[in-house]
Backbone as XML, in Angstrom:
<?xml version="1.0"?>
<chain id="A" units="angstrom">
  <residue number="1" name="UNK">
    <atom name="N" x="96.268" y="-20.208" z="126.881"/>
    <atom name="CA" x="96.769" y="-19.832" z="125.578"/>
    <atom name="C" x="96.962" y="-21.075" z="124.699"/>
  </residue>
  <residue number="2" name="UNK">
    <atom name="N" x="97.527" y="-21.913" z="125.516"/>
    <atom name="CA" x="97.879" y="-23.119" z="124.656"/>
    <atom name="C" x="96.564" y="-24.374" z="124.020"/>
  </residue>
  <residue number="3" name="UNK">
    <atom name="N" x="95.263" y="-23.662" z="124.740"/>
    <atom name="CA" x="94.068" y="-24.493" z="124.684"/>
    <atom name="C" x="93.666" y="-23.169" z="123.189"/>
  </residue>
  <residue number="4" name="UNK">
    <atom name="N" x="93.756" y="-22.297" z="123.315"/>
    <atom name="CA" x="93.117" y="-21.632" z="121.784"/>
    <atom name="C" x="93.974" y="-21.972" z="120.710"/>
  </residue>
  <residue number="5" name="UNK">
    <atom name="N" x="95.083" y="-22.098" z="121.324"/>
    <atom name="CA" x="96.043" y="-22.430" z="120.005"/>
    <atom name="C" x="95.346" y="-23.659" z="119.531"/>
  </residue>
  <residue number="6" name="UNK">
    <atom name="N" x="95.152" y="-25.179" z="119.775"/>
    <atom name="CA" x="94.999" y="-25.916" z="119.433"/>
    <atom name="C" x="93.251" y="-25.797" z="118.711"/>
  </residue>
  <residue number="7" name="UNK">
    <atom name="N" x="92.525" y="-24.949" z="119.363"/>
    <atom name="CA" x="91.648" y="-24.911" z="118.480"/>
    <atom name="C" x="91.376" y="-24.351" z="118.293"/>
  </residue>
  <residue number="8" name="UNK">
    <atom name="N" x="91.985" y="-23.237" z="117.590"/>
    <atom name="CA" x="92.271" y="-22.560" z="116.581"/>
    <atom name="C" x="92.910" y="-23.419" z="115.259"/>
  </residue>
  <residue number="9" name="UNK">
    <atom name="N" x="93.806" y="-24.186" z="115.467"/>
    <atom name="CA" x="94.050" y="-24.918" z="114.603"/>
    <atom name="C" x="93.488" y="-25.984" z="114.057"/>
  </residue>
  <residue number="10" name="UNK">
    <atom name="N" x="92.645" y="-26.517" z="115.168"/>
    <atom name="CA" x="91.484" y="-27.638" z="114.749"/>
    <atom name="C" x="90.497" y="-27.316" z="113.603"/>
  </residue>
  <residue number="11" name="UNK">
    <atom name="N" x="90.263" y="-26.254" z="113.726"/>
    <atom name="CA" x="89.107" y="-25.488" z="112.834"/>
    <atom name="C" x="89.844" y="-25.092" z="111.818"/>
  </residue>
  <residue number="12" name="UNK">
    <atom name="N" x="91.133" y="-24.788" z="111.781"/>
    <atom name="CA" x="91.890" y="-24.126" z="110.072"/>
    <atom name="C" x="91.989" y="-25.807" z="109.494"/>
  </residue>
  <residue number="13" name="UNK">
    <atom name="N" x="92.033" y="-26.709" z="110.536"/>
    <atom name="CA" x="92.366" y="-27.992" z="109.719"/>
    <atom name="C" x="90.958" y="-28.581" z="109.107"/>
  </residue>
  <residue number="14" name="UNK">
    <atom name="N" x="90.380" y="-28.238" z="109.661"/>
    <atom name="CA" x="88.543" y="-28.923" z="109.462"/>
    <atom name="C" x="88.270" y="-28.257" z="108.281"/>
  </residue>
  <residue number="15" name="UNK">
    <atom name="N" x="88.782" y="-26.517" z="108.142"/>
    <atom name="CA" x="88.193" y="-25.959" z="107.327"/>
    <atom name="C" x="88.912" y="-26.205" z="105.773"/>
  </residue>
  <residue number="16" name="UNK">
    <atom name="N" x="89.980" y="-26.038" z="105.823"/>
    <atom name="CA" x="90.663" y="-27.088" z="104.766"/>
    <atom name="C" x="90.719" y="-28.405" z="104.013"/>
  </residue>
  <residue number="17" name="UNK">
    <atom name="N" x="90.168" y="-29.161" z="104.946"/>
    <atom name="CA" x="90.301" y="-30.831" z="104.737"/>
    <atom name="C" x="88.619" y="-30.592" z="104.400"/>
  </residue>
  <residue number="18" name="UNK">
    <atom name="N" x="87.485" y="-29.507" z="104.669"/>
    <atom name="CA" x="85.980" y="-29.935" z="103.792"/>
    <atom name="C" x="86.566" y="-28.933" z="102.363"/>
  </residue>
  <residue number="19" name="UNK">
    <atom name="N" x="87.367" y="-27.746" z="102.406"/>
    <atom name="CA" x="87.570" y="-27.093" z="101.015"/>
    <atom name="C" x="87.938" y="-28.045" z="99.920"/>
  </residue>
  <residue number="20" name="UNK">
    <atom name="N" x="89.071" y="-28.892" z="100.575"/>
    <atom name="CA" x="89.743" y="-29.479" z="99.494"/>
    <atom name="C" x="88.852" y="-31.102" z="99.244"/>
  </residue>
  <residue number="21" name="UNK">
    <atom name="N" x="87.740" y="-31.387" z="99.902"/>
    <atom name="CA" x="87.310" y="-32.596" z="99.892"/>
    <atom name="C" x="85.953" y="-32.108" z="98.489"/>
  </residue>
  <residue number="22" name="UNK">
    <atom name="N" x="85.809" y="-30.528" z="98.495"/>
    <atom name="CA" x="84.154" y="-30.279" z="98.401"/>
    <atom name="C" x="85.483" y="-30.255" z="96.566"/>
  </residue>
  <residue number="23" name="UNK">
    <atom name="N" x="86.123" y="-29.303" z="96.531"/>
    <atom name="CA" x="86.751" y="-28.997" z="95.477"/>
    <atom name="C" x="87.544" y="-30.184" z="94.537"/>
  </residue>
  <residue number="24" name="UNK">
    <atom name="N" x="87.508" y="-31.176" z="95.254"/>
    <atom name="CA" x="88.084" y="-32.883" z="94.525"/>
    <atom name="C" x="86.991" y="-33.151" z="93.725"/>
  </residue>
  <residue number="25" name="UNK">
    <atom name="N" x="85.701" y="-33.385" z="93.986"/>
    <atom name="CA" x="84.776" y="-33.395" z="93.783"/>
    <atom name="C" x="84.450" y="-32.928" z="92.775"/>
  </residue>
  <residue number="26" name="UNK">
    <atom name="N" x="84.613" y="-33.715" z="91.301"/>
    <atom name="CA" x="83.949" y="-33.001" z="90.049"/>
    <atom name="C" x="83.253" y="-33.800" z="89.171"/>
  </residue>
  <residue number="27" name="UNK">
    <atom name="N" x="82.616" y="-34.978" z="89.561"/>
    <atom name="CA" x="82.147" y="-35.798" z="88.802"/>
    <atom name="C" x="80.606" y="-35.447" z="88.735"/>
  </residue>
  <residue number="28" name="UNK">
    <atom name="N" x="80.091" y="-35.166" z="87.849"/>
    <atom name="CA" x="78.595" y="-34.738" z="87.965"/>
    <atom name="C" x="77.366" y="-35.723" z="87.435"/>
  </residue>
  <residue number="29" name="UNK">
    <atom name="N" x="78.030" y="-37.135" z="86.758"/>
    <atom name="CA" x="77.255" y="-38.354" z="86.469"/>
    <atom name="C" x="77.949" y="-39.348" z="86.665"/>
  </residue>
  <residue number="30" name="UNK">
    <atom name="N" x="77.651" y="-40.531" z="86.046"/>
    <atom name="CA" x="77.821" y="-41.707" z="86.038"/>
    <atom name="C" x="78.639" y="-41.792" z="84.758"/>
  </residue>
  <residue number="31" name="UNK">
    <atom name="N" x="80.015" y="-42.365" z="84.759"/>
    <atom name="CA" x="81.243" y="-42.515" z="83.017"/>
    <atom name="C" x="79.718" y="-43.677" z="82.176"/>
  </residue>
  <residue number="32" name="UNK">
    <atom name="N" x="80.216" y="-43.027" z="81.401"/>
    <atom name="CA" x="79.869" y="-43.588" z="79.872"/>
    <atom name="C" x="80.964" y="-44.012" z="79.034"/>
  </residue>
  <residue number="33" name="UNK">
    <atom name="N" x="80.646" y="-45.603" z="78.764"/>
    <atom name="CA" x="81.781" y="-45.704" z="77.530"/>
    <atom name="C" x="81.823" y="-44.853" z="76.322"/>
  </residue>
  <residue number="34" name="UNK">
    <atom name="N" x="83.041" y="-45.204" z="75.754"/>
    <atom name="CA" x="83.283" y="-43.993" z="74.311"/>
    <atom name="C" x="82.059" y="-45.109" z="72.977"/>
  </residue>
  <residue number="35" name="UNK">
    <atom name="N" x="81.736" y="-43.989" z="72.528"/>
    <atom name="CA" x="80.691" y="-44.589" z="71.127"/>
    <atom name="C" x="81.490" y="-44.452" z="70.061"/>
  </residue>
  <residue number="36" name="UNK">
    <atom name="N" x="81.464" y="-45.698" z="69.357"/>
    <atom name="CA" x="81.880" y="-45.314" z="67.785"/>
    <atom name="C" x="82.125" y="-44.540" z="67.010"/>
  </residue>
  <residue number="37" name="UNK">
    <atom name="N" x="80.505" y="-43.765" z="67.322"/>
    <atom name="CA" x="80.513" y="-42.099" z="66.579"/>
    <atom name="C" x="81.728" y="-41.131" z="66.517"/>
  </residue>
  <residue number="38" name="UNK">
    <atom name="N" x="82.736" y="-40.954" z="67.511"/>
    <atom name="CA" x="83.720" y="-40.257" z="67.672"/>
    <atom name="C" x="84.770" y="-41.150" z="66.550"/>
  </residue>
  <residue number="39" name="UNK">
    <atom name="N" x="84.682" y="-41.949" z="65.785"/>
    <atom name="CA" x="85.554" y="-42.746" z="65.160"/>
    <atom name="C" x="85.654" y="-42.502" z="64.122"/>
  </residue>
  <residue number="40" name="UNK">
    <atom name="N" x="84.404" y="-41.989" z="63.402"/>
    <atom name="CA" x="84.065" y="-41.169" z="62.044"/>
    <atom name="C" x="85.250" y="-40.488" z="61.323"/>
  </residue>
  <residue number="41" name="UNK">
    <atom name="N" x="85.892" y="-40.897" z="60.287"/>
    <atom name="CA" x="87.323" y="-40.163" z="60.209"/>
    <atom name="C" x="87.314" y="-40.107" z="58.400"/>
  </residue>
  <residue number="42" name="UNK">
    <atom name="N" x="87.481" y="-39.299" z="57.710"/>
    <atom name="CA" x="87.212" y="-37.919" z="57.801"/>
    <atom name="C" x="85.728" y="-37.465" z="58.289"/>
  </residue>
  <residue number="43" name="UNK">
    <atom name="N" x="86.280" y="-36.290" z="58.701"/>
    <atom name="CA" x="85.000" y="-35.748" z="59.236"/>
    <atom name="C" x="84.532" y="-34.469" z="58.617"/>
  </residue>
  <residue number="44" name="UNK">
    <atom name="N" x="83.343" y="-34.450" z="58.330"/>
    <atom name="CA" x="82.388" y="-33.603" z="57.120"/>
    <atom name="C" x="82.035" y="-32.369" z="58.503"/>
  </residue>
  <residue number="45" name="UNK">
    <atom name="N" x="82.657" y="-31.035" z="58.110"/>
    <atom name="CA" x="82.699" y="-29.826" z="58.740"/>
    <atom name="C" x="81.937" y="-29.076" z="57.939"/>
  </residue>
  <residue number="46" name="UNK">
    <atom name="N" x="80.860" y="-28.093" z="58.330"/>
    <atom name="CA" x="80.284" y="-27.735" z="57.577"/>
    <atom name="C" x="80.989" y="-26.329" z="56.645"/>
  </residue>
  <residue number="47" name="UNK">
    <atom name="N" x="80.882" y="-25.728" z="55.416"/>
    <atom name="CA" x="81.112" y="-24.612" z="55.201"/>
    <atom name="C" x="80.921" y="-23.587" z="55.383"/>
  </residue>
  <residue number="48" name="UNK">
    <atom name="N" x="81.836" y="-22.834" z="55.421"/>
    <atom name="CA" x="81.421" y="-21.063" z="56.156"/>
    <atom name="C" x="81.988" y="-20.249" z="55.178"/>
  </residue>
</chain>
């Protein structure tokens, strides 16, 4: 009993520690510095 317990728990821990490793995981490129362009102040919105 005491040998399923432990792995049983081996595997809830394995399966947790890849969920939360896969779900950290949100970078989808390489950072880019900020451009000037965002500096533009006032900014010309078009009319509607």
């Amino acid at each position: 009993m005491n040998n399923a317990l432990l792995k049983r728990g081996t595997i809830v821990a394995l399966a947790v520690m890849l969920g939360l490793s896969v779900a950290a995981c949100g970078k989808k490129g390489p950072l880019e510095p900020p451009t000037d362009k965002g500096q533009e102040y006032p900014r010309d919105y078009p009319a509607k």
